[in-house]
N, C-alpha and C positions, 0 to 999 in steps of 0.2 A: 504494500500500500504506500502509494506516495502521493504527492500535491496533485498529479494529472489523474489519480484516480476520484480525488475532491471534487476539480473542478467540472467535472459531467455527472451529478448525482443523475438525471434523468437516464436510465436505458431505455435502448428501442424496445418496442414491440413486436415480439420474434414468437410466432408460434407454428405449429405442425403445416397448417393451413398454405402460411407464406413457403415455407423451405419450397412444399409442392409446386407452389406456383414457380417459385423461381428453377429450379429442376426441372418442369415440363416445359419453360419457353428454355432454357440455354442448355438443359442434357437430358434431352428429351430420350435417350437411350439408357439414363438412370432414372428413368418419372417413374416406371414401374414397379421399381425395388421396393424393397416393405424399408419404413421409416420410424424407427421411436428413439425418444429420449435416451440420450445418455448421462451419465450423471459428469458433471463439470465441479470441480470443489474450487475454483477460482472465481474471480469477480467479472472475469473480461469477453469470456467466450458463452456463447449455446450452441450445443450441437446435440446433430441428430444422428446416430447409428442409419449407414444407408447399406439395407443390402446384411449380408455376412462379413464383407471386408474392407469399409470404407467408410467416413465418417465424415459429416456436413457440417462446418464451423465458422458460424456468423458471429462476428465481433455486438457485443452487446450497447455499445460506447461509440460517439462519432470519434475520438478520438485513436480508433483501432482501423482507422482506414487505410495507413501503409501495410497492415500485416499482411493481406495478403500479399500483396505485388513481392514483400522482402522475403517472406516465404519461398515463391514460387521463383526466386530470383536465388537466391543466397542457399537452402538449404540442401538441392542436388549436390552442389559444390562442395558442401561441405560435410556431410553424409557420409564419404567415403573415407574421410579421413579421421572421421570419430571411433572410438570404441566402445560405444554404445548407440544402440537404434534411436532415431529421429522420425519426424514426421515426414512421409514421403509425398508431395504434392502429385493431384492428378489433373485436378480440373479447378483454374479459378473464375468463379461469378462475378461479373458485373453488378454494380447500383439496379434496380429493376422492383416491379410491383409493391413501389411503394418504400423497399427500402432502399437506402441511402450510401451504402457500404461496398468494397468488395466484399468476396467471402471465397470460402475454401473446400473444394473435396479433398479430402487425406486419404490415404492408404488406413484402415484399423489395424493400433497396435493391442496386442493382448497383455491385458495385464490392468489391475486396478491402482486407484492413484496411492500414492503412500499418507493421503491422511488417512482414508478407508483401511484400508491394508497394510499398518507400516513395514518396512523392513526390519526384521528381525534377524538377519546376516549383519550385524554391523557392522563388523571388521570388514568384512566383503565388499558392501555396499561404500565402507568408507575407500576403499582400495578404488573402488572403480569409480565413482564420482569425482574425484578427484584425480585418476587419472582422464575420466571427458573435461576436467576444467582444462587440464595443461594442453591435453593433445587441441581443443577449441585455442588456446591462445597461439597455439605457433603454427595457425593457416596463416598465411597471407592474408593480411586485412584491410589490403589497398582498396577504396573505392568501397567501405564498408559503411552505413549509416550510421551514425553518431548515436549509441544507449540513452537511453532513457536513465540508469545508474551509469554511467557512464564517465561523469566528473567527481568532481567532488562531494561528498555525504556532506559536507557544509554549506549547501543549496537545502535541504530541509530543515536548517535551525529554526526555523521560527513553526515547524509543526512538532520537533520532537520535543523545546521548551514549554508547548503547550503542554503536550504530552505529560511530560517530569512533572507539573505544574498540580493538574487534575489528577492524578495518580495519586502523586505523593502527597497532597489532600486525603483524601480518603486511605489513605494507607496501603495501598495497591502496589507502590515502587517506594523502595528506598531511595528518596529526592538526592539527598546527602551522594550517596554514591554513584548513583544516575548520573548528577549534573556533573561531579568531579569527574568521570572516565568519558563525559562528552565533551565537556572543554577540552579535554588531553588530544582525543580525538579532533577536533578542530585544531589543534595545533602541529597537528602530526605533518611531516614532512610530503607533500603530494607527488603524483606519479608524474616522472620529467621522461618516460619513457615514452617510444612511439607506439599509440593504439592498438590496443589488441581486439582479437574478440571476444564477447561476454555474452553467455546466456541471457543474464541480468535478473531473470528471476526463478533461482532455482528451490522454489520449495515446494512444500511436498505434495503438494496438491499439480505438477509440474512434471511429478517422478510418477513411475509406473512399477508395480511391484508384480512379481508371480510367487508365490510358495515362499514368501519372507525374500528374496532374494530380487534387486534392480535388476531391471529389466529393460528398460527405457526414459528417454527424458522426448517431453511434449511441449508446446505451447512456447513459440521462439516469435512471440508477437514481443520480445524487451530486448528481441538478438540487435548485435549492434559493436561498434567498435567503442575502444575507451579505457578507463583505468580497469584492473585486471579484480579487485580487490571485492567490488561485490557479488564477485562467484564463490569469493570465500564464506558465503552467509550459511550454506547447510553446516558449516562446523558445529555451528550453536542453534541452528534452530532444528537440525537433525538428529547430528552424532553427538555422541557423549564424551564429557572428560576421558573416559578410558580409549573411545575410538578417536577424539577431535587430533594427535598426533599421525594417527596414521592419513587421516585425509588432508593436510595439511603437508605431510609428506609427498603422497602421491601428487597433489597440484605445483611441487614445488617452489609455493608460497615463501620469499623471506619475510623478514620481519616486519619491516614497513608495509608490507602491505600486507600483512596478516595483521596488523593491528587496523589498519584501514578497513579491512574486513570487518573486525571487530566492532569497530565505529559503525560500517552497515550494517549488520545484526542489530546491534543497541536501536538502532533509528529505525530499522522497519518492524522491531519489537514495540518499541514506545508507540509508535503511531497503527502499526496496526492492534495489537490493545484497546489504546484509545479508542479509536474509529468504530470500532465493530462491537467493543463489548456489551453493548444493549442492544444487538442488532441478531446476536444469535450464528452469528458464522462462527465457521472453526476458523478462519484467522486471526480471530481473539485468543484460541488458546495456543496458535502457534509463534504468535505474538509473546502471548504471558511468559510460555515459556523459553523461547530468545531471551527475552527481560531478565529473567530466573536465571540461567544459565552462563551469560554473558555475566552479571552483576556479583555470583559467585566467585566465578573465576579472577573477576578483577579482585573483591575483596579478599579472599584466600592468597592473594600474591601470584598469580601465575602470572 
């Protein structure tokens, strides 16, 4: 959750109804396939299972109108070079009947998101996530669209002080240690390296699990070039003290920007939190616990 997901509280109006229509006027050779819901545990997408092996995904938000084109643009390319499965584009929709968006046929991956199902491999999972952070930063990134995380975590101070603010009110966040490891965080040394690429939003609602074990990463509507540091964010809102060294290792994270990392966790803990906790999403508690997690580790000294 960040400011661009504030600034359009309105979503469209996406239901069974429209997919059809816009399937039988642009693939009309998928208007037949059978269509239902599938479950999305993010804020940005609906999609509709088409068929046995393919999956229809309209951006909910005017502001999800590049995903398709950078999808269907950026991720053959880069597919080959991962070590783990991505979304495969097949067919992308045009604005049409009313809505206003690109949109996307995908290839279906099997496998449930990791809030439903979490991984329970976490050694594993930490191995491998963190080797697709490193193998994703050393594509060629020339000519790559600028992240949404992408600069600086010190572009949200004025939502994650709300944040610290109203929390640490109510008793929710330790304000005291919040506020001292985000000022640090704002002082920390920024990335003077040349742009890589970034998933930008790897949490779990993003990940795909089968039998306790990663399986794939989804939903590359935050893919983009930029600082490398908020791929580091499943450290603390995934993996645990005992796993967070191994994933840390495998992305070959140094210090600065494993603390920079750090500093993302904290920010999209506080403010997802914040955002959502009377709202009834699980990015509330994927939030609380970043917050939880991050705030320990600082005050324990690591």
């Amino acid at each position: 959750m960040t400011s661009r997901a504030r600034l359009h509280a309105d979503e469209l109006d996406i239901d069974e109804t429209l997919v059809r229509r816009l399937l039988a006027r642009q693939f009309p050779h998928w208007a037949g396939l059978p269509l239902t819901p599938a479950p999305a545990a993010g804020t940005d997408n609906v999609m509709y299972r088409l068929g046995d092996d393919m999956v229809v995904r309209l951006p909910r938000k005017p502001d999800g109108a590049a995903q398709a084109d950078k999808e269907h643009r950026w991720l053959p390319r880069l597919a080959p070079l991962l070590p783990l499965p991505v979304p495969e584009p097949l067919g992308k929709g045009e604005p049409g009947e009313g809505y206003p968006l690109p949109w996307s046929v995908l290839r279906w991956l099997d496998g449930e998101n990791a809030y439903d199902a979490p991984i329970t491999e976490l050694a594993a999972g930490a191995d491998m996530l963190g080797g697709f952070v490193a193998a994703l930063r050393k594509v060629d990134a020339i000519g790559g669209p600028v992240s949404f995380r992408g600069g600086p975590v010190g572009v949200e101070d004025r939502w994650v002080r709300d944040a610290i603010r109203e929390l640490g009110a109510d008793g929710s966040v330790d304000a005291v240690a919040a506020t001292a490891l985000w000022e640090e965080t704002l002082a920390l040394p920024q990335w003077t390296g040349d742009p890589v690429w970034v998933h930008a939003d790897l949490l779990p609602g993003n990940l795909l699990t089968r039998g306790g074990r990663l399986g794939a990463v989804i939903d590359f509507g935050g893919l983009g070039v930029g600082d490398p540091a908020c791929d580091l964010m499943p450290a603390w809102t995934l993996f645990t003290s005992g796993t967070r060294a191994r994933f840390r290792e495998a992305a070959d994270a140094d210090d600065a920007t494993w603390a920079r990392g750090r500093g993302w966790a904290l920010c999209f803990g506080l403010v997802a939190e914040h955002y959502y906790r009377d709202k009834g999403h699980v990015l509330a508690e994927v939030g609380r616990r970043a917050v939880g997690e991050v705030l320990t580790e600082y005050v324990g000294g690591a």
